[in-house]
C-alpha positions as CSV (number, residue, x, y, z in Angstrom):
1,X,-6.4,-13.2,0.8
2,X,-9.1,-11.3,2.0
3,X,-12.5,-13.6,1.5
4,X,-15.3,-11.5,3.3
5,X,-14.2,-9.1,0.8
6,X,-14.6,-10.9,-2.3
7,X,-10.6,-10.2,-3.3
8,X,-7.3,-12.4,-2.9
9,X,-3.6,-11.3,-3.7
10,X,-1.5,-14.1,-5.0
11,X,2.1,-13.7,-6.3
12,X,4.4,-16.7,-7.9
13,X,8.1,-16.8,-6.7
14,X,11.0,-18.3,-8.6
15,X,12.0,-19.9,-4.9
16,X,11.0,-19.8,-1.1
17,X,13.9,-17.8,0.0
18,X,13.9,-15.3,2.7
19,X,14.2,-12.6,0.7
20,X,11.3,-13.6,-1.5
21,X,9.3,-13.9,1.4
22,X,10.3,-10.2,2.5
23,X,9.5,-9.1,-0.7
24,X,5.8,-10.6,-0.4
25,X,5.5,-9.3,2.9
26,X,6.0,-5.6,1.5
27,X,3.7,-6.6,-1.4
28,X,0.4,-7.5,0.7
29,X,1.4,-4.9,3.6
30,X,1.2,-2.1,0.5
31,X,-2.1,-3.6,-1.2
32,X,-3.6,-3.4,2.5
33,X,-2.5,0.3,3.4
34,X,-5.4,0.4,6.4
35,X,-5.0,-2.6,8.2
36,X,-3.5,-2.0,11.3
37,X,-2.8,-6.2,11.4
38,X,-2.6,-8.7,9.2
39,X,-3.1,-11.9,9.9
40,X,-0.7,-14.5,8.1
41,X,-1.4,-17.8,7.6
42,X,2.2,-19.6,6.3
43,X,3.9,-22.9,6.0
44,X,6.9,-24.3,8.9
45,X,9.3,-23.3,6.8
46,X,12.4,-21.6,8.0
47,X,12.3,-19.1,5.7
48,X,9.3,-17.7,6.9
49,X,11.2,-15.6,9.4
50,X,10.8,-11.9,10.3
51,X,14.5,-11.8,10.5
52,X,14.8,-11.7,6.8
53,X,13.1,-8.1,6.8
54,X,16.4,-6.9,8.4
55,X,18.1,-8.3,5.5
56,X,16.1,-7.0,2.7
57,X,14.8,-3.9,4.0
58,X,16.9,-2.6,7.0
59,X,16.5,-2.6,11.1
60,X,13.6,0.2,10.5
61,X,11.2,-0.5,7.9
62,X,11.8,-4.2,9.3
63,X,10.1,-3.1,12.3
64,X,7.1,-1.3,10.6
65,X,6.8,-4.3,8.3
66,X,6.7,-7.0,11.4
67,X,4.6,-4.9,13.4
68,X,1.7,-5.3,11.0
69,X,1.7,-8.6,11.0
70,X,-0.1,-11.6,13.2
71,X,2.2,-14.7,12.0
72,X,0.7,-17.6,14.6
């Protein structure tokens, strides 16, 4: 969501898996191509882990991916 902008991304999930999450990750990192970080606000779950990067996209892109975001 970007609201000093005027424009949101939202995205439905059939479950609040780890790989889901990846997934979204990778969706709002490519819909914000020149923001250097992105700052993620999320839920306690434990499925909100970078970790699950690794698993979806490999030990690289998993790194490119985490580095752009701020997740307090």
């Amino acid at each position: 969501m970007a609201p000093l902008e005027g424009r949101h991304l939202t995205h439905a999930t059939a479950n609040r898996k780890g790989p889901a999450f990846a997934r979204d990750l990778k969706r709002i990192s490519d819909a914000y191509p020149e923001a250097r970080t992105i700052h993620l606000i999320v839920d306690n779950l434990n499925t909100r882990r970078l970790k699950f990067l690794v698993h979806a996209f490999g030990e690289s892109e998993a790194k490119v991916l985490s580095s752009r975001f701020e997740i307090p």
